[in-house]
C-alpha positions as CSV (number, residue, x, y, z in Angstrom):
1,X,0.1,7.6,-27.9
2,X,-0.9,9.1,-24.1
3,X,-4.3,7.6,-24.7
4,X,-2.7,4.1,-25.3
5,X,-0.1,4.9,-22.3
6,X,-3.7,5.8,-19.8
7,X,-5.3,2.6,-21.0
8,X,-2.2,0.3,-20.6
9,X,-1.8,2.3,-17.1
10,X,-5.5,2.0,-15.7
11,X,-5.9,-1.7,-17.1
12,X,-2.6,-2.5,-14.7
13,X,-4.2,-0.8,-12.0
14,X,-7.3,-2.8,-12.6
15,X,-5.6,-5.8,-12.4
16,X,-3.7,-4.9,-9.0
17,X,-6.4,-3.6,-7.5
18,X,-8.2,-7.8,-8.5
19,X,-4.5,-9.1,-7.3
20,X,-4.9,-7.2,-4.0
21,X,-8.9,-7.8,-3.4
22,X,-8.0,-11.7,-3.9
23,X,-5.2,-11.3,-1.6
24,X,-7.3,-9.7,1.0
25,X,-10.5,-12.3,0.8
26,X,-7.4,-15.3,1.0
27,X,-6.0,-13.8,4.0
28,X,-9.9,-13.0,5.9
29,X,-10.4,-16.6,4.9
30,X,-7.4,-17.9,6.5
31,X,-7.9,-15.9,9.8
32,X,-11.4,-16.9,9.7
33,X,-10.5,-20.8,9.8
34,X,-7.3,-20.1,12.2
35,X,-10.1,-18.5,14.5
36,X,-12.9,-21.0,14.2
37,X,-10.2,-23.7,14.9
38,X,-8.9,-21.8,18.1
39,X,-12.6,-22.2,18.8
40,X,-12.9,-25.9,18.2
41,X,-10.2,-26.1,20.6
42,X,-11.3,-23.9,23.0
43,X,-15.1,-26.1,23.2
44,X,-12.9,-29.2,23.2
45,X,-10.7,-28.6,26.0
46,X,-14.0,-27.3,28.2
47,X,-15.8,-30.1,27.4
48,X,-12.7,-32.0,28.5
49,X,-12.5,-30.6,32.0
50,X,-16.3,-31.0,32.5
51,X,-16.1,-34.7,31.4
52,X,-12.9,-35.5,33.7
53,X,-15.0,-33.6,36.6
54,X,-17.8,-35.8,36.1
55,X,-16.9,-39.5,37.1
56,X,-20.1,-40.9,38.0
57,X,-21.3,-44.1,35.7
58,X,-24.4,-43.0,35.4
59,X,-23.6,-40.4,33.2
60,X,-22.5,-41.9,30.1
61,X,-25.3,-41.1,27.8
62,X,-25.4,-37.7,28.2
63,X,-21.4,-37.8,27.6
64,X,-22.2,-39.4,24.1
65,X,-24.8,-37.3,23.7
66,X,-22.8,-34.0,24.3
67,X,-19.8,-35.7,21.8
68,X,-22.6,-36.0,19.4
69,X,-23.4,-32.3,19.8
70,X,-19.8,-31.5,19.5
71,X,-19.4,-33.2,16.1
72,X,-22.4,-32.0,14.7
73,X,-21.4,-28.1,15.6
74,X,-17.7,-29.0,14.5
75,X,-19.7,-30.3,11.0
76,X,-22.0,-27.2,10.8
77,X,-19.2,-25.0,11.4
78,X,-17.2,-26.8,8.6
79,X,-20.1,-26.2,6.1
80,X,-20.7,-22.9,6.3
81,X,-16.9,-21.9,6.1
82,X,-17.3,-23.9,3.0
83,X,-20.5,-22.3,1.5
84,X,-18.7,-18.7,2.5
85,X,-15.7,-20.0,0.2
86,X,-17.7,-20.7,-2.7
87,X,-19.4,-17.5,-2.3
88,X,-16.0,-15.6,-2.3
89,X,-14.6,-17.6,-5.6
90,X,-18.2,-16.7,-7.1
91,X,-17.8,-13.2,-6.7
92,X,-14.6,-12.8,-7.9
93,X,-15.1,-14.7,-11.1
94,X,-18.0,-12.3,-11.6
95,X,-15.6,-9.4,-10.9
96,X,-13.2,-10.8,-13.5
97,X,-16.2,-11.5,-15.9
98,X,-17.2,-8.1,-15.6
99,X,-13.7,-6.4,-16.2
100,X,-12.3,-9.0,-18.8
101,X,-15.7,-9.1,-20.4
């Protein structure tokens, strides 16, 4: 009977301890994206000011061309928080595996 009672006791342990690990990697994630957006904003706002400093019409290329750098960063950026996420969710259904299994 006390050996049942451990087992039953360590197994809910195990599974708070996954309950709390998933809780953790949600919450890094979420300050991650909150940061990288305060970021985004950040760049965007800069690149704001320089553009409204810069009236001259000779300069429109290089303002299409710095947009165009913007939205590629803004698209690289958006990958790897996505590659990161799918890396997370793969290691916790490995963890899972490995305890359930």
């Amino acid at each position: 009977m006390m050996m049942m009672m451990v087992v039953v006791v360590v197994t809910m342990m195990m599974m708070m301890m996954m309950i709390m690990m998933m809780m953790m990697m949600m919450m890094m994630m979420m300050m991650m994206m909150m940061m990288m957006m305060i970021m985004m904003m950040m760049m965007m706002m800069v690149m704001m000011m320089i553009m409204r400093r810069r009236r001259r019409r000779r300069r429109r290329r290089r303002r299409r061309r710095i947009m165009m750098m913007m939205m590629m960063m803004m698209m690289m950026m958006m990958m790897m928080m996505m590659m990161m996420m799918m890396m997370m969710m793969m290691k916790l259904m490995m963890m899972m595996m490995m305890i359930y299994g």
